[in-house]
N, C-alpha and C positions, 0 to 999 in steps of 0.2 A: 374472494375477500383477501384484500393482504394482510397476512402473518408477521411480515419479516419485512423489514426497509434495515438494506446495507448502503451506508454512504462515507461515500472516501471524503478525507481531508481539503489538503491543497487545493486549490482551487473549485472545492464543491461544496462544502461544509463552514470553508473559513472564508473575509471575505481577502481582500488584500493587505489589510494590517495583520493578519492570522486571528482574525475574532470571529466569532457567532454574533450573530445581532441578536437583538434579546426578541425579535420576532420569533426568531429562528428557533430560539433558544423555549420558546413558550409554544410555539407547535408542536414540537418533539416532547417536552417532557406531557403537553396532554396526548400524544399518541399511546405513549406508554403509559399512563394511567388509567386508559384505553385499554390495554393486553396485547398493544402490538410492541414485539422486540425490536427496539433501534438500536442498532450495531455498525459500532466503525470501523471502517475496512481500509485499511492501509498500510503504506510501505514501512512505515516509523515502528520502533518500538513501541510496547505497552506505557514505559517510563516516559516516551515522546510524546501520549496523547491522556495523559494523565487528568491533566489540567481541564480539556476538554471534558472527558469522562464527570468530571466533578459539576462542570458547570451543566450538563444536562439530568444528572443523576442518574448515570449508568455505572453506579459501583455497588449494586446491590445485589445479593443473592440473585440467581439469574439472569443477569446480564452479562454478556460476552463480549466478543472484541477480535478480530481480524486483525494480525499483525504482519510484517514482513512479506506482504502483498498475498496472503494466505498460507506462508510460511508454516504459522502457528495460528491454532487458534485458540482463545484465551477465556477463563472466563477471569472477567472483571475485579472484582472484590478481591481475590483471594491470588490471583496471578494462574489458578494453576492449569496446565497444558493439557485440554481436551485431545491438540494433533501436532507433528513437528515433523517437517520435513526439510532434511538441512544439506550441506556443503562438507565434503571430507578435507583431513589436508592432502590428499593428491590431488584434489580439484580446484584449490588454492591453489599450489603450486603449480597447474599447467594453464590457471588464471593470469598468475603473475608474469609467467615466462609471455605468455599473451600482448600485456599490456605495456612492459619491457619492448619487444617489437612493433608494438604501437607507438611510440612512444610519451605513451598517455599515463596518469598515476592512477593507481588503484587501493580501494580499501577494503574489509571484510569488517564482520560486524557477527558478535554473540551476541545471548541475551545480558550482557552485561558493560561492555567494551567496544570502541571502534579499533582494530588494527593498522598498524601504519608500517608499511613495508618502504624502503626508502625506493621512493619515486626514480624515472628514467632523468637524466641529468634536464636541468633547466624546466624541469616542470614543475610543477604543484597541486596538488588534490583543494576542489575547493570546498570539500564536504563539512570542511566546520561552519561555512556558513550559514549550512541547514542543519544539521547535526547538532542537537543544543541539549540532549538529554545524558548523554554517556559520554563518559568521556574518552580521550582518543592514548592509544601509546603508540611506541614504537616498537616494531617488531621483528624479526625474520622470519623466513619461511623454517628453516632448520628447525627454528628454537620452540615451534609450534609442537605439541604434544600431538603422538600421532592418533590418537583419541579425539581428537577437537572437533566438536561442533559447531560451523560456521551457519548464519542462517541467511545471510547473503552475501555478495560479495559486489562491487558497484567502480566504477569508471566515472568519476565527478570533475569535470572541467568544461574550460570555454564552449559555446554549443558548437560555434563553425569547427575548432579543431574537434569533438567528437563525434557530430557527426560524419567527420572527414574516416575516422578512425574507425566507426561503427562500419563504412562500406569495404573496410580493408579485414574485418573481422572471419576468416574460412568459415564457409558450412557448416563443418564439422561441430564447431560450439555452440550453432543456432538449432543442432541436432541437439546434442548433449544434455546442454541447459536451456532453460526459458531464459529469455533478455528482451528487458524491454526497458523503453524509456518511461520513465515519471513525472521525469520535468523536462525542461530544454537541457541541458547541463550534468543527467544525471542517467546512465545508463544501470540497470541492475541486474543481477545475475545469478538466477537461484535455481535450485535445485530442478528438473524438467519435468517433477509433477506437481508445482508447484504455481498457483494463478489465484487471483482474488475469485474468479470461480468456480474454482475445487475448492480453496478454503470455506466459499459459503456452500459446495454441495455437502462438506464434512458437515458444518455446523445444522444444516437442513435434517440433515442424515439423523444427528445425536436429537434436534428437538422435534423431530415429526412435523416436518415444515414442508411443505412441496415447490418445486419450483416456481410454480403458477401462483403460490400465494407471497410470492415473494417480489418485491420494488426495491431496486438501484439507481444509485444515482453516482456518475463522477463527469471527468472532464479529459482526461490523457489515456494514452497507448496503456497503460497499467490497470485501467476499468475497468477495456475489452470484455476482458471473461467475463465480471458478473455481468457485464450488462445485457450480454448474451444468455446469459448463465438463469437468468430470470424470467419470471412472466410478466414483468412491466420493467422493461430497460430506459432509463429517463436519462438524456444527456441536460447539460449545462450547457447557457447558451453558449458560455465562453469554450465550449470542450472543442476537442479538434476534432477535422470532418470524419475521420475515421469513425471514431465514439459517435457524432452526430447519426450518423448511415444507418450503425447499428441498433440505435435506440428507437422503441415506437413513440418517445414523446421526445422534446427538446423545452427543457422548463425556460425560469428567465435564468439570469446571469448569475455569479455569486457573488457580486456586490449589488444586487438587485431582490436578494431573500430569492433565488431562486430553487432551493431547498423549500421553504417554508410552503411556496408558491403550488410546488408540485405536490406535496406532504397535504395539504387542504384541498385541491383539487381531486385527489384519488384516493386518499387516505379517508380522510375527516369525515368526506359525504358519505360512507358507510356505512355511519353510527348515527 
């Protein structure tokens, strides 16, 4: 029986305006008045999926929340930090010196702020165009306190120039850190124990949840882990073949309520 439905954002939750259809939106909150915990899993800050939270009513004592692709996990209502696995600044700084020879810009991101280190000549970060919760400054590597906790750190520009970038990227930092992409545009870079499924084995761990009672749903390289991570890995139809492979079902699309779809198929008939 499932316990537990984790479901990413971007493309799996929202549809392509960034909305819930209210289908969608009417599944989910009777799952949970149901006793099963729907929790969103994603690369965005807590302050990023705020809005969403409200409109399903996951801000309520015991409800959680998956941030920074399992970075942190959160509970809901109150913000506060069940797990946090983060970015030093020497790992900032051998980031940047990184994306300087790439010639690609780069930003880091607390739970507060996006940093803005001045880019390699004639470039630009396009991250304010997704980035709409925190706001952005400018920064140096120097001026960073050497205490500072970064919870990611991310390479956002055109997809042909990053992906050109990503196959010039050594070993060594696909060793180091986890990196992966989220969107076409948007490479991330966090800490190497750090994956949407470790963040749900944490959250598993704290509520007595098993993996086997737990259902996933997303659509990109950044899903991977839970949809692995779980006993019912569901892609999108729009997800990429990767995500597809990995999943035992393939719902509908996410402008097709393919959330809702899968949620009443495996969920609902339960009860």
């Amino acid at each position: 029986m499932i316990k537990l439905i984790a479901i990413d954002l971007d493309g799996t939750l929202l549809n392509e305006e960034k909305k819930i259809t209210e289908r969608t939106r009417t599944v989910l909150r009777q799952v949970k008045k149901m006793g099963v915990k729907v929790v969103l899993c994603t690369g965005r800050p807590l302050p990023g999926m705020t809005d969403y939270l409200d409109q399903l009513g996951l801000r309520d004592e015991g409800d959680y929340g998956i941030t920074y692709n399992g970075g942190l996990v959160q509970k809901t209502d109150t913000g506060e930090v069940l797990s946090e696995k983060v970015l030093s600044k020497n790992d900032i700084a051998d980031l940047y010196t990184l994306s300087l020879k790439l010639g690609i810009p780069m930003n880091f991101i607390d739970l507060v702020r996006v940093y803005c280190p001045e880019p390699p000549e004639g470039t630009a970060s396009r991250y304010r165009e997704i980035m709409k919760a925190l706001p952005f400054i400018k920064t140096t590597i120097n001026k960073l306190p050497d205490t500072i906790k970064i919870n990611k750190a991310l390479f956002c520009t055109d997809q042909p120039k990053l992906d050109a970038a990503i196959q010039r990227i050594p070993d060594e930092f696909f060793n180091k850190y986890t990196m992966m992409k989220s969107r076409p545009i948007l490479l991330e870079i966090l800490n190497k124990d750090v994956d949407k499924g470790k963040g749900l084995q944490t959250l598993g761990n704290y509520l007595n949840i098993k993996p086997e009672e737990m259902m996933t749903l997303g659509d990109q390289e950044n899903d991977l882990a839970m949809i692995r991570y779980a006993g019912l890995g569901v892609a999108m139809g729009n997800a990429i073949k990767e995500v597809k492979r990995a999943a035992q079902f393939v719902t509908k699309t996410n402008v097709e309520d393919g959330v809702a779809y899968a949620v009443n198929k495996f969920v609902l008939s339960q009860y």
